[in-house]
C-alpha positions, 0 to 999 in steps of 0.5 A, a space after each residue: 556887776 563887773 568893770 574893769 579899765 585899764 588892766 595890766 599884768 605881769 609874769 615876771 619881766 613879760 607884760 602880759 595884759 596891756 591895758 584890758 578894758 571890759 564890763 558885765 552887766 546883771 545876768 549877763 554872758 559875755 565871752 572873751 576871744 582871741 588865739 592862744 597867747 593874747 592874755 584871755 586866761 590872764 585876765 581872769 587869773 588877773 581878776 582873782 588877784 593872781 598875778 597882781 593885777 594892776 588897773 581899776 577892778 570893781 565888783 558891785 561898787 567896791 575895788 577889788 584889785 590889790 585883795 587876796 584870791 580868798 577875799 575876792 570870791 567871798 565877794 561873790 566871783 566864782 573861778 572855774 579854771 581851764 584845769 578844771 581842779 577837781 579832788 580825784 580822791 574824795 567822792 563826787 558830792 565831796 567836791 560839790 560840799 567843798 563848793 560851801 564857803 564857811 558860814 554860808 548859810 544859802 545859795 542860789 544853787 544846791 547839791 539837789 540841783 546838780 543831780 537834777 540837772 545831771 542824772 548821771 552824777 547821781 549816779 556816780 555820788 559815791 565815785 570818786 571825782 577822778 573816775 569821771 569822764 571829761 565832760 563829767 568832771 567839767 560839769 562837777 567844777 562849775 556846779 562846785 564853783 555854783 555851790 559858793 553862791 556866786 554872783 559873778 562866775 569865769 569859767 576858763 575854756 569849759 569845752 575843751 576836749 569835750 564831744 560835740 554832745 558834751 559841749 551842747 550840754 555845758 552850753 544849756 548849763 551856762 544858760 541856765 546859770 544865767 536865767 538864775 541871776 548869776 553873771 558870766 565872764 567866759 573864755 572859749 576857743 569854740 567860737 560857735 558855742 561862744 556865739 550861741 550863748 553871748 550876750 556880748 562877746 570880746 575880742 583879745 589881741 596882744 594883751 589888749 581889747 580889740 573888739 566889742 560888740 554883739 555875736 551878730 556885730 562880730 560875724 558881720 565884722 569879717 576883717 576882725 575875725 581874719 585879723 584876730 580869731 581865725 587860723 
């Protein structure tokens, strides 16, 4: 589905990632780790074109590194930044319709399906998208985000600042994405709910991929866990 080899990125004169090497297959969840810093936020601004990525990136067999951000999601990536971006102004459905790219004609995903899922956005359709909770306003992104069809999503720390319910929610709901056919790129700094979840996981230090391999690979790896992910 994705490939990436040898990915670099910069901020001006700061070499951010150092050489990222990664890939993710059909259906699958894979998660990104590391500390704060290490280049996991990068890597998927990287993907999205911003900032110019240098490296091999392909998407379903095609290059995409050097596109505009626009091109590369009417490919089929969908994007869920940490910021989560919703508009506060416009209603809740608002945002989930301004999920539609032009001329799309179907998708694996549909503003029904976000109601069913979650009840309580249903509830607040009229709401205005500023006025929801956290956890809320988390849920909203990635069903927008859903709502362009994608074949491959990155979500960008989904959990941050959420309860512990709200967490369990988001991670039923990555699941479910997975079960409908639609890859996942995650970063998360909750290394429990990233293991629960994955099929495989990374791990990131100093812009670079350190570790590879499966949850259960990882917890038995404990020097890679002290070295690189525990405080």
């Amino acid at each position: 589905m994705l490939s990436v080899r040898d990915l670099h990125a910069y901020y001006g004169k700061s070499h951010i990632l150092q050489g990222v090497n990664f890939h993710v297959g059909a259906n699958e969840i894979v998660s990104i780790l590391g500390r704060n810093g290490v280049g996991r936020s990068t890597t998927l601004k990287a993907i999205m074109g911003d900032p110019a990525p240098r490296g091999e990136i392909v998407f379903k067999g095609r290059p995409v590194a050097g596109l505009k951000p626009h091109e590369i999601a009417r490919l089929g990536i969908g994007y869920v930044p940490e910021e989560r971006a919703i508009f506060p102004a416009l209603t809740v459905e608002q945002n989930l319709l301004l999920g539609l790219k032009p001329g799309q004609k179907a998708s694996r995903w549909s503003v029904e399906e976000t109601w069913r899922l979650f009840p309580q956005l249903r509830e607040r359709a009229n709401a205005p998208g500023g006025a929801l909770s956290g956890g809320e306003q988390q849920m909203l992104t990635i069903c927008r985000t859903l709502m362009g069809a994608p074949d491959l999503i990155m979500i960008d720390e989904p959990t941050e600042g959420l309860s512990p319910q709200m967490v369990e929610r988001i991670g039923d709901l990555l699941q479910e994405i997975a079960r409908r056919g639609i890859s996942i790129v995650l970063v998360e700094q909750r290394l429990v709910i990233a293991l629960r979840i994955s099929h495989r996981v990374y791990v990131m230090g100093h812009g670079h991929i350190v570790f590879e391999g499966t949850p259960a690979d990882l917890m038995a790896n404990a020097e890679v866990r002290r070295e690189w992910l525990e405080v």
